[in-house]
Phi, psi and omega in degrees: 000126181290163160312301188321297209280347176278321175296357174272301177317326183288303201287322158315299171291342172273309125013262165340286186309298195289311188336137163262178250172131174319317176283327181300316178306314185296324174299319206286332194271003145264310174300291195310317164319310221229333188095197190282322160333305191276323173278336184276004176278343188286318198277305176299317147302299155317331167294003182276299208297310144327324158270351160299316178286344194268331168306305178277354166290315186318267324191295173315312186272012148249332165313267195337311172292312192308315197290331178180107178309010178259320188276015175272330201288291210277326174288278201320307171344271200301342166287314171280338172307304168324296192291330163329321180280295166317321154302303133353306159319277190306350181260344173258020181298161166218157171319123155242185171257108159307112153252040191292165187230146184253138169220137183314108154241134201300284176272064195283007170264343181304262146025314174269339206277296186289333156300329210271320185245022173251006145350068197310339225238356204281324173282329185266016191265325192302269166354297204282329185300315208279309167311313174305291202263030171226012194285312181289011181238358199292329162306325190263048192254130179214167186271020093002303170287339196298298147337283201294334162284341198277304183311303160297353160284329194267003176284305208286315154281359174269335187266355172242002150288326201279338170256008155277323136348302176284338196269314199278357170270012197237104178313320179286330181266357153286350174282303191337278158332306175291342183278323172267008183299349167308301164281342159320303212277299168331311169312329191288307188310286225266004172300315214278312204295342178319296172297327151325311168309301190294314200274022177233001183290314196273313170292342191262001164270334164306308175318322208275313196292329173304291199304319177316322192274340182270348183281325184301305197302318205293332206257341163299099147356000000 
């Protein structure tokens, strides 16, 4: 397996994690609340889910490709369109009035657990990270693969949980963060149009080169 896809995969998944997020939001307001304990009960719990969701990026983006290189082109389409829109979203976000209340939770990997897998956004948010950054590797994705990205995906979330852990004990960036949270999310935006870019930018000559050779197939006697 090259090194490029288990490190696309690692990054992919660190990604995934650090972007905020509803859960990223939920971790940070029980770690202000509550410290870094309480957040890392949070992360662990949340890590079924990750991996649950990353299992099933897999599993899309490599089925497709075993079955036909055209249909990983047309998912890279539609995942950078997805990420394209969700940036876009996010960089025109604008300031509202929080009125959230910090409140004690008793159990926060339960709390993480029930974030991690009832996410809506988790698989296609998954699909489209996993996609950007594994699209230059896509010949070789076989269901072969499958072990050794899922294993580099859960390094990649034990390595963006331990710094987000580390991040939420730290009082001056949580204030930080709340005062700035507008442009954070802006950043965010524009981290996804990035990826966006990139994954269609890599499908659309694969893409192009496809549909030529089945119209070149259709016009042969």
């Amino acid at each position: 397996m090259e090194i490029s896809m288990l490190i696309g995969a690692m990054v992919a998944a660190a990604i995934y994690t650090l972007t905020p997020g509803p859960a990223f939001l939920a971790m940070l307001g029980i770690g202000a609340a509550q410290g870094r304990k309480a957040s890392a009960g949070f992360l662990f719990g949340h890590f079924a889910g990750d991996i649950m969701w990353a299992s099933l990026a897999l599993v899309a983006i490599i089925g497709s490709r075993v079955l036909d290189p055209m249909v990983f082109d047309i998912l890279a389409m539609i995942c950078g369109v997805y990420l394209f829109w969700l940036g876009i979203r996010a960089v025109t976000a604008k300031r509202k009035v929080d009125g959230a209340v910090n409140i004690t939770v008793r159990r926060p990997w339960r709390r993480g657990f029930i974030f991690g897998i009832t996410n809506p956004k988790g698989y296609p948010v998954a699909v489209a990270m996993f996609t950007a950054l594994l699209a230059q590797d896509a010949a070789s994705l076989g269901w072969d693969s499958m072990t050794g990205l899922l294993l580099a995906s859960a390094v990649g979330f034990l390595i963006a949980d331990l710094i987000l852990i580390w991040i939420v004990g730290l009082g001056i960036l949580r204030r930080a963060y709340q005062r700035h949270e507008i442009w954070i999310v802006r950043a965010t935006g524009i981290l996804f149009i990035g990826f966006a870019v990139q994954a269609i930018a890599n499908a659309l000559p694969n893409l192009g080169h496809s549909l030529a050779h089945g119209f070149s197939t259709l016009r042969k006697p």
